[in-house]
C-alpha positions in Angstrom: -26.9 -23.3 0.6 -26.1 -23.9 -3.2 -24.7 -22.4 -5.8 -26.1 -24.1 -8.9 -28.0 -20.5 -10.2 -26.7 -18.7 -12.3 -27.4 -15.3 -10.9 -27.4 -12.1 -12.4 -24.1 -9.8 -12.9 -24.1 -6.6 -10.7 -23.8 -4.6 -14.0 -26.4 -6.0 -15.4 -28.7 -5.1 -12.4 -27.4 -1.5 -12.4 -28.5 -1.6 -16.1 -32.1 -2.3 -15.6 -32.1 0.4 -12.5 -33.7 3.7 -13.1 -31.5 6.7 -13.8 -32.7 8.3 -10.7 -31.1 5.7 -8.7 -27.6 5.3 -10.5 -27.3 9.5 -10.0 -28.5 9.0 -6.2 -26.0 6.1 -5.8 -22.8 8.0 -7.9 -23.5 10.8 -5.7 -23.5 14.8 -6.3 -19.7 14.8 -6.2 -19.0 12.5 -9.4 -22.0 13.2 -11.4 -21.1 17.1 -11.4 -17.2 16.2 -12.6 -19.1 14.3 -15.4 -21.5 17.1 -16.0 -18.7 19.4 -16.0 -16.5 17.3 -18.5 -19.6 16.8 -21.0 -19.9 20.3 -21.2 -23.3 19.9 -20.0 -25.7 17.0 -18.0 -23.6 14.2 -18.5 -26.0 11.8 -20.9 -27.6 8.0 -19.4 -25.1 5.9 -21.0 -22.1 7.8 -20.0 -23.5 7.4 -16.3 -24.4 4.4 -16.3 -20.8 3.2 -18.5 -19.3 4.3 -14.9 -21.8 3.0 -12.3 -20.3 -0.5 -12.1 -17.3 0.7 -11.1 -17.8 3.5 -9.4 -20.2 2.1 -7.1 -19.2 0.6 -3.9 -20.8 -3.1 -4.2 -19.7 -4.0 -0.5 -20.9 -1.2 1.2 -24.0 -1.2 -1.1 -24.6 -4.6 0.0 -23.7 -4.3 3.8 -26.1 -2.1 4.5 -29.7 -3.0 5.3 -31.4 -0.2 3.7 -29.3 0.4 0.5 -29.5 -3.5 0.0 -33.3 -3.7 0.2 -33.7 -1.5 -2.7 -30.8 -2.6 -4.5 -32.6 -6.2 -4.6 -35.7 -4.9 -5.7 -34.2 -4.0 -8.8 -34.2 -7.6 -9.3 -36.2 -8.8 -12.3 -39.0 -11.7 -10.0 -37.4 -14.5 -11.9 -34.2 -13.5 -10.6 -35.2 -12.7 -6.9 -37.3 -16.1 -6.7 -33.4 -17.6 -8.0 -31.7 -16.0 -4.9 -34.0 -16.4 -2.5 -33.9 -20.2 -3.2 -29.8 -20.2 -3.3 -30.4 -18.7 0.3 -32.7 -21.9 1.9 -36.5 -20.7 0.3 -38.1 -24.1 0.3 -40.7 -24.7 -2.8 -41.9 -21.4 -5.0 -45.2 -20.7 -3.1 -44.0 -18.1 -1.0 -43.2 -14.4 -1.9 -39.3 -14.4 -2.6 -39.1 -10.6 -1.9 -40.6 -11.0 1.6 -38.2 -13.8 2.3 -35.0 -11.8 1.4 -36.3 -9.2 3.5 -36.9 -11.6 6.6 -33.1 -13.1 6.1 -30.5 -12.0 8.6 -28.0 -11.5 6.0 -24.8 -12.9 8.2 -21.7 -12.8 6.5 -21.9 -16.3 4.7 -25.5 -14.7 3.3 -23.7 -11.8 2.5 -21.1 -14.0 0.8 -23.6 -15.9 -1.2 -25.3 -12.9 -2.3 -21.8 -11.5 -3.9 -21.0 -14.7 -5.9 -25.1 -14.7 -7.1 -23.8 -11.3 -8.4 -20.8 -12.4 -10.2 -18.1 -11.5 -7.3 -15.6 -13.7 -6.4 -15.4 -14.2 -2.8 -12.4 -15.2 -0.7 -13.6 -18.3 1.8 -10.3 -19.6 3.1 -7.3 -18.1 5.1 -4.1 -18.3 4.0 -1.8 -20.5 5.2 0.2 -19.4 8.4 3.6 -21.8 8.0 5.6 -22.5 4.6 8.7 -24.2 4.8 11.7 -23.4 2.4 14.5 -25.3 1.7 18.6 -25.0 0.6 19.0 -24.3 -4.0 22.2 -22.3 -5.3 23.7 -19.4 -4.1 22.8 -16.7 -6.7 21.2 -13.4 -5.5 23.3 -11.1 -6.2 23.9 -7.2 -5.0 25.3 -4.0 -7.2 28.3 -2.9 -5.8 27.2 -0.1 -4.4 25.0 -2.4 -2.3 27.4 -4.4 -1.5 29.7 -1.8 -0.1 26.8 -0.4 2.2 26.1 -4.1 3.5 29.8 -4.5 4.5 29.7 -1.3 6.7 26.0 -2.5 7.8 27.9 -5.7 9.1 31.0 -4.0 10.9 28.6 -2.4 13.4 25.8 -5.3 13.6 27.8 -7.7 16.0 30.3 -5.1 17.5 29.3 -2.3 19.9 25.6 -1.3 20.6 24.3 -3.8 17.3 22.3 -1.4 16.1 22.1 0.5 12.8 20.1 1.8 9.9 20.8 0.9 6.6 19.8 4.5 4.6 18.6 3.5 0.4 16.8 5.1 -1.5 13.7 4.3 -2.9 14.4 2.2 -5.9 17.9 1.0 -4.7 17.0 -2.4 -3.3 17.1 -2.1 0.4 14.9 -4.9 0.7 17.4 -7.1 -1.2 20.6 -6.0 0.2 18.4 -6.4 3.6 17.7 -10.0 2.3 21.4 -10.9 2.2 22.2 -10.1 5.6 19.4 -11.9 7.0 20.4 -14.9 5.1 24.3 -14.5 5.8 23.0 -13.9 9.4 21.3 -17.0 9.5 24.1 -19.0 7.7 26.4 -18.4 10.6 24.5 -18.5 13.7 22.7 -22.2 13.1 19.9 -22.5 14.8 18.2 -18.8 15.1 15.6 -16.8 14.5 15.6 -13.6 12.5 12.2 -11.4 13.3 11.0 -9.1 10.4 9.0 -6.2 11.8 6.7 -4.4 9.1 3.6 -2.5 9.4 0.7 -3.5 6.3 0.0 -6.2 4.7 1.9 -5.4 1.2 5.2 -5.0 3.2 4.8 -8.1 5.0 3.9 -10.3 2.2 6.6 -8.9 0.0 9.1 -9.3 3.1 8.4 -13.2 2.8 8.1 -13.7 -0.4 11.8 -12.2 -1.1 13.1 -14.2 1.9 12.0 -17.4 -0.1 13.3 -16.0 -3.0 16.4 -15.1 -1.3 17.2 -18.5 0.9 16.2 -20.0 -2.4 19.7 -18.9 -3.8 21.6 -17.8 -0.6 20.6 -20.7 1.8 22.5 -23.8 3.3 19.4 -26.1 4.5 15.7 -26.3 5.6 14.2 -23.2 7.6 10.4 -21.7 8.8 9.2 -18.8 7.4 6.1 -17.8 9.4 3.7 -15.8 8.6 2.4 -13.7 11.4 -0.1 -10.7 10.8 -4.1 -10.3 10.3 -5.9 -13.7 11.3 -2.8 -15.8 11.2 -2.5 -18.2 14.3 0.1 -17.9 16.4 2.2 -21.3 16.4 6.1 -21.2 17.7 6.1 -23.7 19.8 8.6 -26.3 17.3 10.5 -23.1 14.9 13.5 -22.0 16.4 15.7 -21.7 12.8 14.3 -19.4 10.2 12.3 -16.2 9.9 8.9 -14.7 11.4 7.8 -12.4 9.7 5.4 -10.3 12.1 3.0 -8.1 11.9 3.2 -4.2 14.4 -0.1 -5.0 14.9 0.3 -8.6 15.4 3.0 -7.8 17.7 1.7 -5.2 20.3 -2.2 -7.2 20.6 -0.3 -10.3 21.1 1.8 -9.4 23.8 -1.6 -7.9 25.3 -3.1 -11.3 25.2 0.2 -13.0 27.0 2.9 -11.4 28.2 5.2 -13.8 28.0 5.1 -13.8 23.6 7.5 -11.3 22.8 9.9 -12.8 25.6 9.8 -16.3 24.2 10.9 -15.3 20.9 13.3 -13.3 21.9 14.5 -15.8 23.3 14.8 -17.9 20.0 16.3 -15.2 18.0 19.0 -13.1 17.6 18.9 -10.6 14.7 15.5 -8.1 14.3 14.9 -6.3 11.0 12.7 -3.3 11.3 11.2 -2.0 8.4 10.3 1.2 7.5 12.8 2.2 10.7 11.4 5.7 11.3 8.1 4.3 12.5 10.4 2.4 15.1 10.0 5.7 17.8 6.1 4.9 18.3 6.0 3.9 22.2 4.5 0.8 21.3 6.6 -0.5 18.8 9.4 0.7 20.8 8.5 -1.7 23.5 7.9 -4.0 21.5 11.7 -3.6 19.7 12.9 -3.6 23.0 11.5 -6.8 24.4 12.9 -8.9 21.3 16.7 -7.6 21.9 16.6 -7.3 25.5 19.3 -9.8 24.9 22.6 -7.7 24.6 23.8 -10.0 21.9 20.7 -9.8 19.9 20.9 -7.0 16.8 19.2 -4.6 15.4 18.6 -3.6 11.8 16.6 -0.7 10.9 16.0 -0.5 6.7 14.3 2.8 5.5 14.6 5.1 2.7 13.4 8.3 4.6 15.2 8.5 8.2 13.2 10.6 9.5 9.6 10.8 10.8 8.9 14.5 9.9 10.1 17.0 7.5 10.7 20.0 10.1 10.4 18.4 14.0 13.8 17.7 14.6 13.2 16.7 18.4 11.3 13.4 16.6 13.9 13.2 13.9 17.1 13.7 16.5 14.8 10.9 18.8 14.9 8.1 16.0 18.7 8.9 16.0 19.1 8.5 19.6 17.4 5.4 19.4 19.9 4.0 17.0 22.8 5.3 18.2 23.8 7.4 15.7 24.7 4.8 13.5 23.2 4.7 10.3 24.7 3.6 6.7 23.9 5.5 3.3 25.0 5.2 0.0 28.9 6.0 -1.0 29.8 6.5 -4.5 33.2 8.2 -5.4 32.8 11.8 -7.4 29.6 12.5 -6.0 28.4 14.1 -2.9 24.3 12.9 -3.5 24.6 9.2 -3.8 20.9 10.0 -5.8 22.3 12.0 -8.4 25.2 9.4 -8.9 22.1 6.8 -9.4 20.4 8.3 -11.4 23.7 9.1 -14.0 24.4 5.1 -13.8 21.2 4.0 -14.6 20.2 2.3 -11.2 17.4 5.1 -10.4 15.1 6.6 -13.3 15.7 10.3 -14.6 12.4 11.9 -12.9 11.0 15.0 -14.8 8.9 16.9 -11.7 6.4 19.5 -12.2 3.4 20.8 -10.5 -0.2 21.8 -11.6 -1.2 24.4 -9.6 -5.0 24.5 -9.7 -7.2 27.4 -8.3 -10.2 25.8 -6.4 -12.7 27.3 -4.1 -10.7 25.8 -0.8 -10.3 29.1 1.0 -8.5 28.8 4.7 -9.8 30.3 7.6 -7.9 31.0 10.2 -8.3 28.2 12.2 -7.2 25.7 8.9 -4.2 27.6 9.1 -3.3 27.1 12.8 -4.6 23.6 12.2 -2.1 23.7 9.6 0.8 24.6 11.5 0.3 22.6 14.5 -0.2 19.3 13.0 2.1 16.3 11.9 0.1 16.2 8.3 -2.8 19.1 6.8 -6.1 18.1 8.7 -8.6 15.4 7.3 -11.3 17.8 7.0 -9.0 20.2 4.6 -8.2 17.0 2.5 -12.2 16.1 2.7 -12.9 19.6 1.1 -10.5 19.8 -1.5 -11.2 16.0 -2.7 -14.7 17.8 -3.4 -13.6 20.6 -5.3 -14.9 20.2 -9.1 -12.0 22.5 -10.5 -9.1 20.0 -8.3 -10.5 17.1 -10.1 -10.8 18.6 -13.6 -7.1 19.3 -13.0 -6.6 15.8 -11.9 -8.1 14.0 -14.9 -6.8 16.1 -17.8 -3.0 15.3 -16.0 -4.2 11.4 -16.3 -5.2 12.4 -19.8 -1.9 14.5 -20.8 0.3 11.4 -19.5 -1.3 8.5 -20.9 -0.4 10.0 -24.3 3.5 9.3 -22.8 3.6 6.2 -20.8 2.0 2.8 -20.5 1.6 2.7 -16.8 0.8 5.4 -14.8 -0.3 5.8 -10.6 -2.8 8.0 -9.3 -1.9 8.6 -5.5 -5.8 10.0 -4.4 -6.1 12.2 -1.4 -9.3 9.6 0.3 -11.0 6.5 -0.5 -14.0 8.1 -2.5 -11.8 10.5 -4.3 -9.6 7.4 -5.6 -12.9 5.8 -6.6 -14.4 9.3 -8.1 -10.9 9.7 -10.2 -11.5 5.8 -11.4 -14.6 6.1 -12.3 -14.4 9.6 -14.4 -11.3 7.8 -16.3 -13.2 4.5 -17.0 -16.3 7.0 -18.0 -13.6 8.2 -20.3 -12.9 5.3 -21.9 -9.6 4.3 -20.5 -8.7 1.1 -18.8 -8.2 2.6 -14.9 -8.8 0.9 -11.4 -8.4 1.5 -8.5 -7.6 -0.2 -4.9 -7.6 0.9 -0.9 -7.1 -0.3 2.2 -10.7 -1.4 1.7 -10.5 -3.2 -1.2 -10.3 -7.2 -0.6 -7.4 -8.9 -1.0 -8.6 -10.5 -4.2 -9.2 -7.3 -5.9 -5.8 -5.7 -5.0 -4.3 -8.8 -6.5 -6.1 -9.0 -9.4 -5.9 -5.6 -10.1 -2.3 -5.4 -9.6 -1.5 -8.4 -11.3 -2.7 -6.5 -14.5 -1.0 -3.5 -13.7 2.2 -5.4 -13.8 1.5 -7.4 -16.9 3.2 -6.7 -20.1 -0.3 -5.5 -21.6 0.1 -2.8 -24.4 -3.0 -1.0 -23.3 -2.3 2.3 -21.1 -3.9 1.5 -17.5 -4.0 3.7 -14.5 -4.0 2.7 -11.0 -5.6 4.9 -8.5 -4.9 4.2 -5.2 -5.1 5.2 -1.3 -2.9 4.1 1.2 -2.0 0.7 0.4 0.8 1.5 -2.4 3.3 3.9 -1.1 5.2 0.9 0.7 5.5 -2.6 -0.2 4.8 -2.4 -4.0 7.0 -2.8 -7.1 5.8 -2.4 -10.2 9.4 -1.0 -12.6 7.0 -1.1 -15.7 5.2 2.3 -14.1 6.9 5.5 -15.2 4.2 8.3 -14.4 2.6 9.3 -11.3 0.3 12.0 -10.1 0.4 12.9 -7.0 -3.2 14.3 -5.9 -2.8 13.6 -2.0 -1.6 17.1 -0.5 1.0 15.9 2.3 3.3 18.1 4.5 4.9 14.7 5.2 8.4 14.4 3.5 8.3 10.8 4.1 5.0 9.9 2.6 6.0 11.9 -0.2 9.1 10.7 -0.7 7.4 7.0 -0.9 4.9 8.1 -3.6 7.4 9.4 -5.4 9.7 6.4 -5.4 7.0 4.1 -6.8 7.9 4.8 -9.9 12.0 5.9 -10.3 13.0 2.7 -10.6 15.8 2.8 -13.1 16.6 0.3 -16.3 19.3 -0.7 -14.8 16.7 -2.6 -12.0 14.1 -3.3 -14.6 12.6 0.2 -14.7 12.6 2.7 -17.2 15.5 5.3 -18.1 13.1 8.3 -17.2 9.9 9.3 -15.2 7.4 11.8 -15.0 5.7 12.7 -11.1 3.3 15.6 -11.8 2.3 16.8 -8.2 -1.7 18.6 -8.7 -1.1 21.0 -5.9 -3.7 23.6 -4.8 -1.6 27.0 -3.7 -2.4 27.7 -0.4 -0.9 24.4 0.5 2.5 22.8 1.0 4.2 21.0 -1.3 7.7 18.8 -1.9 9.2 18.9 -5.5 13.1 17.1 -5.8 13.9 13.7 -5.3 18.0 13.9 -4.5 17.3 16.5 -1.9 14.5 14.9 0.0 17.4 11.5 0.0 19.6 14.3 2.1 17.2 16.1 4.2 17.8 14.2 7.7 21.7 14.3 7.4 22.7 16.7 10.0 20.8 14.7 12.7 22.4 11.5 12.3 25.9 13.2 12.5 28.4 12.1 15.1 28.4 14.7 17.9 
């Protein structure tokens, strides 16, 4: 295959397409919240203004039927151009039959993208970069400092395990960072083993370790990269980090036995991120295998010890698995180390309201018992209230209210097509929004973010679903809205912390987190108290 043609942008097939087909493929939902924000049938430019974005090119493109008619939307010229950058020999036969007799594998599919002005991502990324000994300058706040000396005291002494309790904001990762590498300065040759769960966590996790040994470090180590695709080679590292994947972890161990044991056997310090995920069975075995060694420790770093917001059997069993030992935040003359934070600078001020919206979402009975006996309100409530016209409107004019305030403002959406829906209205609005998933490819989340985090004076919104409440650091953001309805005080908690990163860390000296909330449902609304909620089960019997 070539690419020497110079294709044909997907906008610019979307703009040839008849109307009838840009309302099928926006769907009923979006096109009535653009009806209902014209005041009326939302006119053919406005739609098709928002059809490049709104419309998902992948799946479009995936699927055989939807990609059919999509590509006879091509002008002939254009098809007769693709069908010979996919293998058509000479121009005598029909180009449209011979894109309809192709297989469309994935390097077809591929093709097909970049014809379309996509860029595609071909190559893996590496799985080993070295790093090697600079300065020592990576400093901690002394508030960070002190928690890391009482982290210490019970690392090596006793049962070696404890949690280290920051909030959001703080710089657990950091203060994390220095133990590792004070760790690793004094037991020469080890291993320290970074447990995270997503790929944001785990790419950040590396890329502050080399940022870290960069400053802190006293020679040569590994840092491996272990999650997704990556291949698994520890044969010749035994000083360093691997930074490992959950998922990595537990299918790994399925395939041989004998992994976990082996590098166990080369280390002798785990870090477990996001520690009140650690009581899952499988990651507790996994845990488990890497410090079967009595002298290996455990770290747990987390800004919400807990895993629920009322089960304290689950909460009391992440305790139990700790010990009991877990280190928070001290600051003399205050009782809520948040509050103290927040008075010095280190944490943003955080104005929190809610916009209650009436919507047609009426619970039966059985949404209510659904209600109460689950961990999180039911996918199929979430499904119907992402649909609800009057949620959305409410949703949009918040955007709209804030981005008269604030340069950078997060949209945390309650499913994949509502974060796309919310982009879409905004961009039909004429502001500069995006949006990313746990669908989105790992170029787009890049690029996208990358321009979130630039200095840019334009106002930008990022809506987003389930790839940003961990793992992401962005201090120029000082809104968010929080349109995902959650029970859970630890998701919440995470969405909230996104953006109260104070001036003091590069943030901003205040925040606004607007929570669009429909009645019947729960609801979280202080940051200080949520920081407090899990104290009484990590108490000392």
């Amino acid at each position: 295959m070539t690419s020497w043609s110079p294709g044909m942008s997907f906008r610019a097939v979307l703009d040839r397409a008849p109307l009838s087909y840009i309302r099928d493929r926006l769907g009923a939902d979006l096109c009535g919240l653009l009806d209902l924000i014209e005041g009326g049938a939302a006119d053919e430019d406005k739609l098709r203004a928002v059809a490049a974005s709104a419309i998902d090119h992948e799946q479009l493109l995936a699927q055989a039927d939807s990609r059919t008619s999509f590509l006879a939307l091509l002008p002939t010229n254009k098809q007769t151009e693709l069908a010979q950058r996919l293998g058509m020999a000479g121009e005598e036969q029909d180009p449209s039959a011979y894109l309809q007799s192709l297989k469309w594998t994935l390097e077809q599919r591929q093709e097909l993208l970049e014809f379309l002005g996509f860029t595609v991502d071909r190559l893996p990324a590496p799985a080993l970069l070295p790093n090697g000994d600079c300065p020592s300058d990576y400093g901690l706040f002394p508030h960070q400092r002190d928690a890391a000396a009482r982290v210490r005291e019970r690392l090596y002494d006793g049962v070696r395990r404890v949690v280290l309790h920051l909030p959001t904001g703080v710089g657990k990762t950091r203060t994390g960072m220095n133990l590792i590498c004070d760790h690793l300065r004094q037991h020469e040759p080890t291993l320290v083993v970074w447990l995270a769960h997503g790929q944001e966590l785990l790419e950040q996790a590396a890329a502050e370790f080399e940022r870290a040994w960069s400053k802190l470090g006293n020679r040569t180590v590994n840092v491996v990269r272990l999650w997704g695709s990556s291949s698994i080679r520890l044969d010749d590292v035994n000083d360093g980090i691997v930074v490992l994947g959950l998922e990595k972890a537990v299918s790994s161990a399925k395939r041989d036995d004998t992994f976990l044991r082996r590098l166990a056997a080369a280390s002798s310090l785990v870090v477990f991120d996001e520690a009140h995920q650690i009581i899952a069975p499988t990651y507790q075995r996994v845990v488990e295998d890497l410090t079967i060694d009595p002298r290996a420790s455990l770290l747990g770093l987390t800004a919400t010890p807990g895993r629920t917001w009322a089960d304290v059997a689950k909460d009391e069993e992440l305790s139990a698995f700790f010990f009991r030992q877990k280190v928070m935040l001290r600051i003399d003359g205050y009782t809520n180390p948040v509050t103290a934070l927040i008075d010095q600078g280190y944490l943003s001020r955080p104005s929190m309201r809610t916009v209650a919206s009436e919507t047609g979402l009426h619970l039966t009975d059985a949404d209510r018992h659904a209600l109460a006996d689950s961990f999180d309100i039911p996918a199929d409530i979430i499904t119907r209230l992402a649909n609800d016209e009057q949620w959305n409107l409410h949703v949009v004019r918040t955007v709209l209210d804030l981005v008269k305030r604030h340069r950078r403002i997060l949209v945390f959406a309650a499913s994949v097509d509502h974060c796309r829906l919310i982009a879409a209205v905004l961009s039909a609005l004429g502001l500069d929004a995006a949006f990313v998933t746990g669908e989105s490819s790992p170029r787009h989340r890049t690029q996208v973010i990358s321009r979130f985090k630039s200095g840019a004076r334009r106002p930008m919104i990022l809506c987003n679903y389930g790839v940003l409440t961990t793992g992401f650091d962005a201090p120029a953001a000082s809104a968010a809205v929080i349109a995902r309805p959650t029970k859970s005080l630890v998701l919440y908690s995470q969405m909230v912390g996104r953006v109260i990163r104070g001036p003091k860390a590069g943030g901003t000296p205040d925040c606004e987190i607007v929570t669009v909330v429909d009645p019947e449902l729960p609801g979280f609304g202080d940051v200080a108290e949520a920081f407090i909620n899990w104290e009484d089960v990590w108490e000392t019997a």
